[in-house]
SERO-4910 file (N, C-alpha, C, O; in steps of 0.05 Angstrom, whole numbers):
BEGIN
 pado doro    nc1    nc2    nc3   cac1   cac2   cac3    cc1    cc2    cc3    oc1    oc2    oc3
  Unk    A    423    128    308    394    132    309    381    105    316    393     84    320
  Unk    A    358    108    316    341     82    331    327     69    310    312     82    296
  Unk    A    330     41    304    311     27    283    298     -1    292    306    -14    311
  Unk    A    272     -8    270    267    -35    288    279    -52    260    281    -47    236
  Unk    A    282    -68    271    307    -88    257    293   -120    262    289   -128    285
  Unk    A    287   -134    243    275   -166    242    298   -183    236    308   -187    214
  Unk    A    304   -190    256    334   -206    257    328   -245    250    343   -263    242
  Unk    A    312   -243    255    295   -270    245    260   -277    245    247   -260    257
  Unk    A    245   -298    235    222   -306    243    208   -288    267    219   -292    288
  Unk    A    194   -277    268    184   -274    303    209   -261    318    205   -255    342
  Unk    A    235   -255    307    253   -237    324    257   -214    321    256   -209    297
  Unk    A    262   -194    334    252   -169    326    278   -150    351    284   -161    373
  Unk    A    287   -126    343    287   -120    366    299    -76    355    309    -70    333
  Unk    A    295    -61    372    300    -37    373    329    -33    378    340    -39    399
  Unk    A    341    -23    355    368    -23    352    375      9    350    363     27    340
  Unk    A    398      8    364    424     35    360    437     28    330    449      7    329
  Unk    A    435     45    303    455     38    286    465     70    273    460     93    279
  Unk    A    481     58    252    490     81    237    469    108    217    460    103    194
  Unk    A    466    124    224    452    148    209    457    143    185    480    134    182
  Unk    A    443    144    164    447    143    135    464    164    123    464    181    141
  Unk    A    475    171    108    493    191     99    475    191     66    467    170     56
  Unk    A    472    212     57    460    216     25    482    213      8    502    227      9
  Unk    A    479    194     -7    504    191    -32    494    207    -51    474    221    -47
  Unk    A    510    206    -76    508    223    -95    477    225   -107    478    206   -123
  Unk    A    446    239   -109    435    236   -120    407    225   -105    384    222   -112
  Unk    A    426    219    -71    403    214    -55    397    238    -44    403    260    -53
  Unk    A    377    231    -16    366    247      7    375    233     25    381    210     22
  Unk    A    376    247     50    365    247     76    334    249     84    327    272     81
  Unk    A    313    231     94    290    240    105    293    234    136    309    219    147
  Unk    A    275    247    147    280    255    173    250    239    172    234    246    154
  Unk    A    242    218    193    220    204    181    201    203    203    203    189    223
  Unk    A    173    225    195    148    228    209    139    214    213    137    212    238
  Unk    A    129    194    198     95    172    201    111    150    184    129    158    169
  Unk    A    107    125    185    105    105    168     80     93    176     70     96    198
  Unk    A     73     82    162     51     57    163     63     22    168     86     16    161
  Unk    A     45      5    178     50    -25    181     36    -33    157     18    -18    149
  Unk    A     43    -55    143     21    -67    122     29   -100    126     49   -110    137
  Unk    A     13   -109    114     10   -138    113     40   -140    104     54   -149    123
  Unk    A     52   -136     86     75   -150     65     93   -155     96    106   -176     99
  Unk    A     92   -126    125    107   -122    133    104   -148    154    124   -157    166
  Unk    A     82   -156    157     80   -184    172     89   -205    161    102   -222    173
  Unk    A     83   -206    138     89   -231    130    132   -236    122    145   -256    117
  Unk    A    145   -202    127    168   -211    139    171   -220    165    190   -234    172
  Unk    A    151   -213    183    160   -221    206    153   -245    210    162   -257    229
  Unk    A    134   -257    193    125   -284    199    158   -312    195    168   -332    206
  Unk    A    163   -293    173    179   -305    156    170   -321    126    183   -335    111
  Unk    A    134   -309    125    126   -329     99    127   -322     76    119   -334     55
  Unk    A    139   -294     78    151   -273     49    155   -288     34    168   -307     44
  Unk    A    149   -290      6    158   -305    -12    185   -294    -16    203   -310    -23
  Unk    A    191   -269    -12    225   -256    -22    245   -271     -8    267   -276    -18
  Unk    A    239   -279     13    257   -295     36    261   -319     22    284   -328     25
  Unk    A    249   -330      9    252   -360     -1    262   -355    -31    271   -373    -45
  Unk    A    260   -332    -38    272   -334    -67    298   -315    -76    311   -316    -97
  Unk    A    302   -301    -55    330   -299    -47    337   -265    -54    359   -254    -60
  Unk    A    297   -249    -49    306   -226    -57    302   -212    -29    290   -190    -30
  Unk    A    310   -220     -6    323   -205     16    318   -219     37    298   -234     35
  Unk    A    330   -219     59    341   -238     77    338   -217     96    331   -194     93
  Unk    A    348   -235    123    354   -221    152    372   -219    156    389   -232    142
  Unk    A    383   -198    179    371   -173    194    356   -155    168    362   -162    145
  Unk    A    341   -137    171    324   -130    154    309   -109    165    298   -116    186
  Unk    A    303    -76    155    293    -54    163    261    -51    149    261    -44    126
  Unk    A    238    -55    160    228    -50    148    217    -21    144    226     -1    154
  Unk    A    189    -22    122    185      0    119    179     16     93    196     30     83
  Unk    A    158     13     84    162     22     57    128     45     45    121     51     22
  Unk    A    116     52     69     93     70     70    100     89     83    103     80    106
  Unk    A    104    117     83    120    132     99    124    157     86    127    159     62
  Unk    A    125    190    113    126    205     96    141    219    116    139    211    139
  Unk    A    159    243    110    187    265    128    191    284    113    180    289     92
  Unk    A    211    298    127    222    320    113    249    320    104    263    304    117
  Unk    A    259    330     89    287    322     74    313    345     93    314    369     95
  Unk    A    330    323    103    346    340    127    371    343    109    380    365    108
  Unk    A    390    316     89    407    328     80    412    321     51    409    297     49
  Unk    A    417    329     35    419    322     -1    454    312     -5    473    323      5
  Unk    A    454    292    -22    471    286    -38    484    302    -63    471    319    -75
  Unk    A    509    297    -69    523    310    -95    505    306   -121    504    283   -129
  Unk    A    492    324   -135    482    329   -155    449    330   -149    434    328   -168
  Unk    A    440    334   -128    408    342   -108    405    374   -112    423    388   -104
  Unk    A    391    382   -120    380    410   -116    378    416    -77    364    404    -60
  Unk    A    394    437    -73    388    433    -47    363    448    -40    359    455    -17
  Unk    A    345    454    -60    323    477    -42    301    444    -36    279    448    -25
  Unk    A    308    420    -44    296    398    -25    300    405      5    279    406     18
  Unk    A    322    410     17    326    412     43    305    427     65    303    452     65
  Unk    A    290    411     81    260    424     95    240    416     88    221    414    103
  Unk    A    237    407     54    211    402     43    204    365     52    214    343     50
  Unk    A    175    379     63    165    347     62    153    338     39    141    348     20
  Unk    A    159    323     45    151    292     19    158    267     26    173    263     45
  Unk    A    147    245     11    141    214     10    151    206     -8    166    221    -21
  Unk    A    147    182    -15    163    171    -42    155    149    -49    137    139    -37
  Unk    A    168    135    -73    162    113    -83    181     95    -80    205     97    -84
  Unk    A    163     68    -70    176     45    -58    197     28    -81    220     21    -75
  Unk    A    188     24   -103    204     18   -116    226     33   -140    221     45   -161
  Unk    A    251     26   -130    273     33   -147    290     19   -165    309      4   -162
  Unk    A    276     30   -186    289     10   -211    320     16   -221    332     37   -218
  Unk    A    330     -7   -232    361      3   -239    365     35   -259    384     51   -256
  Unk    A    347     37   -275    343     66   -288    358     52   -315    350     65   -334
  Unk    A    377     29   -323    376     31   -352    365     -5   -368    377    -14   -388
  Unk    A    353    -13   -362    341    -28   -371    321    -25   -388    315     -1   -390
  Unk    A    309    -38   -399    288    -33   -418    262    -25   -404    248     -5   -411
  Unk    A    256    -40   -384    225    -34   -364    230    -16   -366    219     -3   -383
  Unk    A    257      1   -343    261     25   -334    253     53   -358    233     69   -357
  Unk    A    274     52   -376    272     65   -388    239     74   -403    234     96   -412
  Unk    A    223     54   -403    202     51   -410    176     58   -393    153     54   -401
  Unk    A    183     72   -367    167     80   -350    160     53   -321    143     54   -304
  Unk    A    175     38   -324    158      2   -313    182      2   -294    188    -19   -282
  Unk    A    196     26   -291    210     16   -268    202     -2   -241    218    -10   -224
  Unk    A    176     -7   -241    161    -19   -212    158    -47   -218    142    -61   -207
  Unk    A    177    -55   -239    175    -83   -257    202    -92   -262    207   -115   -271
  Unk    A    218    -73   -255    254    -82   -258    253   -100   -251    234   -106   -237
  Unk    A    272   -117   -255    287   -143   -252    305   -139   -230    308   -156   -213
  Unk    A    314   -123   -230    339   -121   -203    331    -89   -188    348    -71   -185
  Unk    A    295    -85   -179    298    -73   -171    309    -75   -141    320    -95   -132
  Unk    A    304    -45   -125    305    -51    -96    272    -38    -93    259    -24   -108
  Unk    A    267    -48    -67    240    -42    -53    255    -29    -29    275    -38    -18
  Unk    A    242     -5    -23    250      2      1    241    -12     26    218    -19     24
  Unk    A    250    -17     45    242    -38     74    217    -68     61    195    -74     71
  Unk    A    231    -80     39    223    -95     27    248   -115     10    254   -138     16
  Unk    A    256   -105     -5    277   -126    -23    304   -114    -30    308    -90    -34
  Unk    A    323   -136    -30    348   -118    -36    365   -109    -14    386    -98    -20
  Unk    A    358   -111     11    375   -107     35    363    -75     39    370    -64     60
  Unk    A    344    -57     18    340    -26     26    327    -24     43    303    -28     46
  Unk    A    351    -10     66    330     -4     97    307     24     95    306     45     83
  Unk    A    290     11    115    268     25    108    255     47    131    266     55    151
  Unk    A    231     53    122    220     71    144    222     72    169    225     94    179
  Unk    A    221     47    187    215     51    216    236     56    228    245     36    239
  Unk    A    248     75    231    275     79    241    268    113    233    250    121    218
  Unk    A    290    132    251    292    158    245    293    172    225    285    194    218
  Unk    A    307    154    218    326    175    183    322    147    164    318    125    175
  Unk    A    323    151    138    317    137    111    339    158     94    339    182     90
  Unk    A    357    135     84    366    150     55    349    144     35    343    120     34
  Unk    A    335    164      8    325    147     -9    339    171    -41    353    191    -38
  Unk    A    331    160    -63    338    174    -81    324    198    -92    300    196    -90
  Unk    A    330    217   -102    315    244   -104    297    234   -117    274    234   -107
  Unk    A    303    219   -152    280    215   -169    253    194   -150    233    192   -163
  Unk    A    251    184   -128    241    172   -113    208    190   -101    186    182    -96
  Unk    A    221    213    -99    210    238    -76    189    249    -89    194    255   -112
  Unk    A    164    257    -79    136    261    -77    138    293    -63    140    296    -38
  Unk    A    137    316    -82    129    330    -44    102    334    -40     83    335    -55
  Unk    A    104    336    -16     71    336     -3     71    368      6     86    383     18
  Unk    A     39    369     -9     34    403     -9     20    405     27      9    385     36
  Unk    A     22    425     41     13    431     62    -18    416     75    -23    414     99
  Unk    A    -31    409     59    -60    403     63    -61    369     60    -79    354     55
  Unk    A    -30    364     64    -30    336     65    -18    333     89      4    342     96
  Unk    A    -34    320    102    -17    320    141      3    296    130      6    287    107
  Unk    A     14    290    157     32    270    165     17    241    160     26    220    151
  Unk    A     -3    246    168    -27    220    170    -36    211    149    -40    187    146
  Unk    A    -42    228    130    -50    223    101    -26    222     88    -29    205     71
  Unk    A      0    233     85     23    224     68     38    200     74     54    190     58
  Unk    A     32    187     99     40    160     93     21    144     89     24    122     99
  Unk    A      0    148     77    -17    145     64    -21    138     40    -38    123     32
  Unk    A      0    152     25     -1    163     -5      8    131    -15     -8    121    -31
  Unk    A     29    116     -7     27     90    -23     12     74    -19     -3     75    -38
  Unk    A      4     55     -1    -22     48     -3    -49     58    -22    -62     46    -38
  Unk    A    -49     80    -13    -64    100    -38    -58     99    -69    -74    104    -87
  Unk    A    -43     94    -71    -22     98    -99    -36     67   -105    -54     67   -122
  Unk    A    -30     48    -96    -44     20   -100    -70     22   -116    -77     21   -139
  Unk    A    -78     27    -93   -113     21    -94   -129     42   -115   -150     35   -127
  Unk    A   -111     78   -120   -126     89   -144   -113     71   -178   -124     66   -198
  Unk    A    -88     67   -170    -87     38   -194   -108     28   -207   -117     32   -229
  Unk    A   -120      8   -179   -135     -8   -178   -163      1   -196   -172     -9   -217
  Unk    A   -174     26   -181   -191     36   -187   -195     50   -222   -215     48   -237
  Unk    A   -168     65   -228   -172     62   -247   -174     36   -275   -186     36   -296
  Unk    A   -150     10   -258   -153     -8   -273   -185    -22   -282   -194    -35   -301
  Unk    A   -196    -10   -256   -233    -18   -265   -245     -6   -289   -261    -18   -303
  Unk    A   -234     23   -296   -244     35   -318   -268     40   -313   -287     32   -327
  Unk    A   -270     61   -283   -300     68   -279   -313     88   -293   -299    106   -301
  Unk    A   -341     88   -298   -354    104   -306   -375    115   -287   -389    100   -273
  Unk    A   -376    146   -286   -399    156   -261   -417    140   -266   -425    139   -289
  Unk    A   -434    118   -240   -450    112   -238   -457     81   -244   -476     65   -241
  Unk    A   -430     83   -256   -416     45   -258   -417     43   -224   -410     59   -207
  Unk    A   -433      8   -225   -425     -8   -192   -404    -25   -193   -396    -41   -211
  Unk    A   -397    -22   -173   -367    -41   -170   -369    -50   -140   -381    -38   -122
  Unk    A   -351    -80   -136   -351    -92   -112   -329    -97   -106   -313   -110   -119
  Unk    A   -324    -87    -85   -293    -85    -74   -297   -115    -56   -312   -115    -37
  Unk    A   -279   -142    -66   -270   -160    -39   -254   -152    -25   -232   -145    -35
  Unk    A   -261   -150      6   -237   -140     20   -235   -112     26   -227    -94     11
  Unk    A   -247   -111     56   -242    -89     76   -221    -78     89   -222    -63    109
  Unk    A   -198    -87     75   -161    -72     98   -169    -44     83   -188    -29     78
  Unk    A   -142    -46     81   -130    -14     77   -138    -11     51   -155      5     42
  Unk    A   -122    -29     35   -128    -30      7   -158    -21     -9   -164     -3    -25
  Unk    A   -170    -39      0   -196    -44     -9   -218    -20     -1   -233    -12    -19
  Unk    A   -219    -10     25   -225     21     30   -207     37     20   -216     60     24
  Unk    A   -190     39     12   -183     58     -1   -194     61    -32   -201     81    -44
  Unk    A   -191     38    -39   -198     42    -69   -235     49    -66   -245     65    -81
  Unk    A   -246     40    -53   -278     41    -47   -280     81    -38   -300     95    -38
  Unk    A   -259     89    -34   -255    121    -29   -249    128    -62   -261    145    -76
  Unk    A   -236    118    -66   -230    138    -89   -254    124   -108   -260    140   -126
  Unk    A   -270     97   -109   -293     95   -133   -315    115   -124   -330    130   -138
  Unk    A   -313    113    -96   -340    138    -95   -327    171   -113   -338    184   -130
  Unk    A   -301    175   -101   -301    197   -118   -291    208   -137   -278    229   -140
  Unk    A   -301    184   -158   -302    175   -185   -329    175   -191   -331    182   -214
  Unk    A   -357    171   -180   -380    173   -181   -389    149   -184   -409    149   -199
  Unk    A   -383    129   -176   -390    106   -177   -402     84   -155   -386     77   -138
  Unk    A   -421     74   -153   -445     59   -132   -424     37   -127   -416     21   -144
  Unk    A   -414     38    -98   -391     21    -82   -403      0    -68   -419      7    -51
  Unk    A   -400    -20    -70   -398    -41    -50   -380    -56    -45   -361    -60    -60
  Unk    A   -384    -69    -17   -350    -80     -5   -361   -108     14   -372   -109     36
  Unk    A   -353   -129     -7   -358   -157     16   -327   -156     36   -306   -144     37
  Unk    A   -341   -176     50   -319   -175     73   -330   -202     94   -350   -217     91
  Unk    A   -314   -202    113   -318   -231    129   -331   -218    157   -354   -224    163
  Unk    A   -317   -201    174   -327   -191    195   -346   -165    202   -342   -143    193
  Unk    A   -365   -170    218   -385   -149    215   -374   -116    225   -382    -93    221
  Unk    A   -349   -127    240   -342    -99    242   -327    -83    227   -329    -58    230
  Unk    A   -308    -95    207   -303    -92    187   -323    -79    168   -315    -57    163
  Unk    A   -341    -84    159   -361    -84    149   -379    -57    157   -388    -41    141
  Unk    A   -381    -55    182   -390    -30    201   -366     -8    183   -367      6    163
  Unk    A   -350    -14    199   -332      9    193   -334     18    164   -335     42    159
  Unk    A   -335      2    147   -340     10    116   -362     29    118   -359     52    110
  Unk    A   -382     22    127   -410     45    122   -403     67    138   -423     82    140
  Unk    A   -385     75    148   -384     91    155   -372    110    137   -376    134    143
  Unk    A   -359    106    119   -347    121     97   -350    121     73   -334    124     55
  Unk    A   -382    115     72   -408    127     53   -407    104     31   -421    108     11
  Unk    A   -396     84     31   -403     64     13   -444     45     16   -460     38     33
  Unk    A   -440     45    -16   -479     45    -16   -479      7     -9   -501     -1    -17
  Unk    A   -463    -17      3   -464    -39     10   -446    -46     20   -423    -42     12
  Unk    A   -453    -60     44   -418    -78     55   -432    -93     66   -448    -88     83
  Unk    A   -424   -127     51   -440   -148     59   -420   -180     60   -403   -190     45
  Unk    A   -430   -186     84   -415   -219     77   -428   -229     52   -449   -223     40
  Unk    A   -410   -247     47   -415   -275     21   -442   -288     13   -450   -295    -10
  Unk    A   -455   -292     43   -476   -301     37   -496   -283     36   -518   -292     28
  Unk    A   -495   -257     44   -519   -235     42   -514   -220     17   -529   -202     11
  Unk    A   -491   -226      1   -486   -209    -20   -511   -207    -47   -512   -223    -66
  Unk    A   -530   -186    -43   -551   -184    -62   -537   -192    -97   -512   -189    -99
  Unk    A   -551   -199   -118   -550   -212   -138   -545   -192   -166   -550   -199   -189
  Unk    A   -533   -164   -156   -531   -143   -161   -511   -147   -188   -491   -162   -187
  Unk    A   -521   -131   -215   -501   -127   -238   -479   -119   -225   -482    -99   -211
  Unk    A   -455   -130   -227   -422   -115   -226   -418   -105   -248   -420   -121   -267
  Unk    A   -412    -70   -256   -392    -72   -278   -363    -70   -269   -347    -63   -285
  Unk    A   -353    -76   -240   -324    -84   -248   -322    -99   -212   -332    -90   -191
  Unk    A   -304   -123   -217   -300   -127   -190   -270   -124   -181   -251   -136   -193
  Unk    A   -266   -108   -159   -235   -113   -156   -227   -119   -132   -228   -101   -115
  Unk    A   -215   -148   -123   -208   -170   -116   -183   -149    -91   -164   -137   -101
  Unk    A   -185   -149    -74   -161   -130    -51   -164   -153    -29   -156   -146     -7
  Unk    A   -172   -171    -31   -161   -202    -10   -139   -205     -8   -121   -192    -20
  Unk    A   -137   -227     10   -118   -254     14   -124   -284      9   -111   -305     13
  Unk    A   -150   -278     -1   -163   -300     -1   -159   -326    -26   -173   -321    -46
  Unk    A   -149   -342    -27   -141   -355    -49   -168   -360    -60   -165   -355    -84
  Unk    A   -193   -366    -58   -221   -370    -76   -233   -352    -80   -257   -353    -85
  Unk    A   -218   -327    -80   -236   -301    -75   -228   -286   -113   -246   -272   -122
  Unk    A   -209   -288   -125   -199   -281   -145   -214   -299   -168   -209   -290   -191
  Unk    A   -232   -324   -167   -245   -336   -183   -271   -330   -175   -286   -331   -195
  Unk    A   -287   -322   -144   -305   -310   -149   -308   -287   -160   -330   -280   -169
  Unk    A   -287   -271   -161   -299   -240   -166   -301   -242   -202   -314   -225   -213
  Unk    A   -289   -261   -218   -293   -266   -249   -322   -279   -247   -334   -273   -267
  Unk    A   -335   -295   -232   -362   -314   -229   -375   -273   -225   -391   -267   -242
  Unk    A   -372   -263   -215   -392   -237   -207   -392   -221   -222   -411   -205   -222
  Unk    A   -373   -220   -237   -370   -194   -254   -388   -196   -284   -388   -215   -300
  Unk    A   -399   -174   -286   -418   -175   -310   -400   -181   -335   -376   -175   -334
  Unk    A   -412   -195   -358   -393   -202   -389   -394   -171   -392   -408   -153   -386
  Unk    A   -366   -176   -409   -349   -155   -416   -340   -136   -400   -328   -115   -406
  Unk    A   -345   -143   -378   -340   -120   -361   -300   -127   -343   -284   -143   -352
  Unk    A   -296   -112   -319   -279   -115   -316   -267   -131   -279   -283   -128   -261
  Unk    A   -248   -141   -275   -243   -155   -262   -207   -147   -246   -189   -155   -261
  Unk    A   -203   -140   -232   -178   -126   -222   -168   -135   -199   -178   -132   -176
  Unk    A   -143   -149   -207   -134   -165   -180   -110   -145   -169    -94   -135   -185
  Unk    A   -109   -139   -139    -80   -130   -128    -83   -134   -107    -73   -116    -92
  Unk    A    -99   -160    -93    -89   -173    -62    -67   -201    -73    -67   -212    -95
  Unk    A    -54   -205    -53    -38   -234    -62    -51   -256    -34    -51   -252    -10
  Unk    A    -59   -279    -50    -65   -299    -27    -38   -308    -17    -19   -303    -31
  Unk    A    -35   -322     11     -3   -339     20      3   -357      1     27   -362     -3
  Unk    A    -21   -373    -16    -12   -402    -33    -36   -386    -57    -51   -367    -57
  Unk    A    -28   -410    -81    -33   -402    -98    -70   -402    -99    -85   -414    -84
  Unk    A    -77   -384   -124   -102   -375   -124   -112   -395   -159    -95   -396   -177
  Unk    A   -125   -402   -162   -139   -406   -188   -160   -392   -211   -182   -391   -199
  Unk    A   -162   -387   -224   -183   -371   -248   -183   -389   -265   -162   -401   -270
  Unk    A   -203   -393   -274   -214   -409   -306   -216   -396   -324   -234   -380   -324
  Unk    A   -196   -398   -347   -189   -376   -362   -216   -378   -388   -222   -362   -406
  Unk    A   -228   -402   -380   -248   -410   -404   -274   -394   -394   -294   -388   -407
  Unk    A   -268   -387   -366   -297   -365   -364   -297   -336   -370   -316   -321   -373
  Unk    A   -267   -330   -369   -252   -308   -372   -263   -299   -405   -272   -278   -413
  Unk    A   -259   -319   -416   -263   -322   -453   -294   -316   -457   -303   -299   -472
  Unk    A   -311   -334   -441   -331   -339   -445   -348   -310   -445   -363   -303   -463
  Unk    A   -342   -296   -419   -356   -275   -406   -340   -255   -423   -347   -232   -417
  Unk    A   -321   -257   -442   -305   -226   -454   -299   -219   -436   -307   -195   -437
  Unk    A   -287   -223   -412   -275   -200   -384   -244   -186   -385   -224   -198   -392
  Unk    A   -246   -173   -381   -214   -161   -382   -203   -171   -354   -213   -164   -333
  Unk    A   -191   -181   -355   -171   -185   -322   -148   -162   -318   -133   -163   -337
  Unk    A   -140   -142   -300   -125   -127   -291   -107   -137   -266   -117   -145   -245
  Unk    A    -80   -136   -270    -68   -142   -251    -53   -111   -239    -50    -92   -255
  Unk    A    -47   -108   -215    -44    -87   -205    -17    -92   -185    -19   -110   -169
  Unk    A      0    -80   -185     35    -78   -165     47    -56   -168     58    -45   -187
  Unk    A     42    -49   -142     59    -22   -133     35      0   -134     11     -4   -140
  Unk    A     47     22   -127     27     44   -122     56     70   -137     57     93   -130
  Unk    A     69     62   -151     90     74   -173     68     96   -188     61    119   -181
  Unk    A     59     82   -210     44    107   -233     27    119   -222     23    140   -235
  Unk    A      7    118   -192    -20    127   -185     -4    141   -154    -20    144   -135
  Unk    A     16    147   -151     24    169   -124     19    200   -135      4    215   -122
  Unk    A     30    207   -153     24    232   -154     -1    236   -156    -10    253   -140
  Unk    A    -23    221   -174    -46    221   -177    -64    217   -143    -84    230   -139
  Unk    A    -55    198   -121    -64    206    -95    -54    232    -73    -62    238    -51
  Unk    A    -41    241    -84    -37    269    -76    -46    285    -68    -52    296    -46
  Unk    A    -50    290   -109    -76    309   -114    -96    301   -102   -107    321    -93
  Unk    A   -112    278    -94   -136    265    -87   -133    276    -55   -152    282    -41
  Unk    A   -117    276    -50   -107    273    -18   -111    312    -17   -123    322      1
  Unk    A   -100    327    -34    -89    356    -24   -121    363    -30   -130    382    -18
  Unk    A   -137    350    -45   -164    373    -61   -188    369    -41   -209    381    -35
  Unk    A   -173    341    -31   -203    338      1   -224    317    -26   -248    312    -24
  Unk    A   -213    312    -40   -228    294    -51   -242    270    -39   -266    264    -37
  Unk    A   -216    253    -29   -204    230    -17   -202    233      3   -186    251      2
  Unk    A   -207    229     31   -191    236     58   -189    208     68   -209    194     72
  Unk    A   -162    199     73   -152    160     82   -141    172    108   -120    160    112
  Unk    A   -144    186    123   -145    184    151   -156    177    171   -145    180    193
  Unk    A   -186    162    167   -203    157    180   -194    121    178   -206    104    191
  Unk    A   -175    117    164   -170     83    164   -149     82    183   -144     59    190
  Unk    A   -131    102    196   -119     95    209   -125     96    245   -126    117    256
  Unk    A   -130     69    260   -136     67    283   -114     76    306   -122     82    328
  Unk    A    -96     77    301    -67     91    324    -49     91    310    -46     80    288
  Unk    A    -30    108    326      3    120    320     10    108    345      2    116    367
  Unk    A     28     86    341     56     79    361     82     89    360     91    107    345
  Unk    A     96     77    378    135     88    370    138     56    358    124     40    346
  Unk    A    172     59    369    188     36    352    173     19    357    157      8    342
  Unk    A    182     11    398    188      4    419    159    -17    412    160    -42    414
  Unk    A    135     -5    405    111    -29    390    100    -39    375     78    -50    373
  Unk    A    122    -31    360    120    -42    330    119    -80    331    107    -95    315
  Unk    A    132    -85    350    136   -120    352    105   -127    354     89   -137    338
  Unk    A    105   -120    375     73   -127    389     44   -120    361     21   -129    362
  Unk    A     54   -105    342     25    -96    321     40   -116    298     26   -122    278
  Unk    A     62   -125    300     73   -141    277     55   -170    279     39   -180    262
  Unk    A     64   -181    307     52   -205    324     24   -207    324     15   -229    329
  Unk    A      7   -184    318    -22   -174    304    -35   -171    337    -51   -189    344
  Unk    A    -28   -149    354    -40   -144    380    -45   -111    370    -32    -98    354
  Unk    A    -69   -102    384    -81    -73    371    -69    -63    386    -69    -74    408
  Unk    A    -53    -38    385    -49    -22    420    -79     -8    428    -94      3    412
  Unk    A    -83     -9    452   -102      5    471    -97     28    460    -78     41    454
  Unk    A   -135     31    458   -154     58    453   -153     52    422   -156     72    408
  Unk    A   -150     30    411   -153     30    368   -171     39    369   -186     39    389
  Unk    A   -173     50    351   -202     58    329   -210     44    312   -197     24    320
  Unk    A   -220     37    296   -244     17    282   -229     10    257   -229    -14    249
  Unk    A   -214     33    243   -193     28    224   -172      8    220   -157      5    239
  Unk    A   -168     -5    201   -153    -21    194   -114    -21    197    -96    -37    202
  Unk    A   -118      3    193    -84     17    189    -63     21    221    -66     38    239
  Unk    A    -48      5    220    -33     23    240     -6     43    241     15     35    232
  Unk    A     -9     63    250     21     79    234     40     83    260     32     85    284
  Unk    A     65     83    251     85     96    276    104    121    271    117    124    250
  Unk    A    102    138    293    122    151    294    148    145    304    153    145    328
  Unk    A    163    141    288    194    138    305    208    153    321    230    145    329
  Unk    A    197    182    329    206    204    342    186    191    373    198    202    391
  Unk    A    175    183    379    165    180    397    171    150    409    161    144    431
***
């Protein structure tokens, strides 16, 4: 089958390899849509922190947003999986450790990440083995477009709940990607008055288009009560402003990562009573985007600007749009094409 393979820094290339075989307890997915995300650049950059700390190396599959249909099951798999589509969850914990056992598998110590850590090859390629307990199915009214969707999604309703909204609570999303509109989707439908700073006006455009009541640069940002801010940057000064904005007692939710380190003053943290939320993985909140995704609550299709094949996956890694994008942040590929 055909995969794209990061053989080093900036090296990349569309490879012939071996079809996955389902071991005991896995799947076969036959693989529709994946998505690109930041984490997946910064393997290709090579500035992954996992690369330097020795939790996965090159050659390397990525891939870890993504949704198919299940072509063949492993020894001890229910086979009426076989046909059903579904998505899954990126991280796989060892299953007997204490986290694990404890629900925190997305916190193991020796997990694997799918097309992320651990050598587990990932989405962009035809076929994915993954493990059954892994598997999401996606009900009919979830296209292809919206189920690789679902982790990213899974993130950001985290997020959202980590705010602890109340209808009619305002909240300020930093950060217009994927992340940050998404969670600004699910606070609106939570009932809650959205706003979204951001750096570029088109960025910013595109936000109003999907009914948020503000999207403003830094310096036009009105002087508005926050009751919760949640931080979906890269921005290393951006995680100590959103604690300077956020109303006392109220709440504060980080799940962007800057490249170098970020700072907070824990004495304002004290000062203001703020709860700080940290947010990793989109593990506990997938099933929960699902439902969001099947009821028409939520619709995260409108973030995605094109569907590529393998063959340009290099070129959107390298950060080039393919001709005819749309306004959206997201880019997804089909590997059948």
């Amino acid at each position: 089958m055909r995969a794209f393979v990061v053989t080093g820094p900036r090296r990349f290339a569309v490879e012939d390899v071996e079809p996955p075989v389902a071991a005991a307890g896995q799947v076969v997915v036959d693989v529709e849509r994946a998505g690109v995300c930041g984490t997946d650049v910064e393997f290709f950059t090579g500035e992954m922190a996992y690369l330097h700390q020795g939790h996965a190396e090159y050659p390397m599959r990525l891939g870890h947003e993504w949704c198919g249909t299940v072509s063949a099951v492993g020894d001890g798999v229910d086979e009426a999986w076989i046909g059903r589509r579904a998505t899954g969850d990126t991280m796989l914990g060892c299953g007997r450790c204490r986290r694990c056992l404890n629900g925190l598998q997305h916190v193991c110590e020796d997990r694997f990440e799918i097309g992320i850590r651990g050598g587990w090859p990932g989405a962009l390629a035809e076929r994915m083995a993954v493990p059954v307990t892994a598997l999401h199915a996606l009900p009919d009214t979830v296209d292809a477009t919206a189920g690789a969707l679902v982790e990213p999604g899974g993130n950001a309703l985290r997020a959202v709940r980590g705010a602890a909204l109340e209808a009619g609570a305002r909240v300020l999303v930093l950060g217009p990607g994927t992340i940050g509109l998404l969670a600004a989707r699910f606070a609106l439908a939570h009932g809650a008055e959205v706003h979204i700073m951001g750096l570029s006006q088109r960025s910013l455009d595109f936000a109003r288009t999907l009914g948020v009541h503000g999207a403003w640069t830094a310096d036009r940002l009105p002087p508005l009560p926050f009751d919760a801010v949640i931080d979906a940057s890269n921005a290393p000064g951006l995680p100590a402003l959103a604690l300077d904005l956020v109303e006392p007692g109220k709440r504060v939710v980080y799940i962007g990562l800057a490249g170098g380190p970020s700072t907070v003053d824990t004495r304002t943290m004290v000062l203001k009573d703020v709860t700080a939320v940290g947010v990793l993985s989109a593990s506990p909140g997938l099933a929960g985007t699902i439902e969001h995704y099947a009821s028409g609550s939520v619709d995260p299709r409108p973030l995605v600007a094109a569907t590529v094949g393998l063959d340009e996956v290099g070129e959107v890694l390298a950060g080039s749009r393919p001709a005819g994008s749309g306004p959206g942040p997201k880019i997804h590929v089909d590997p059948r094409i």
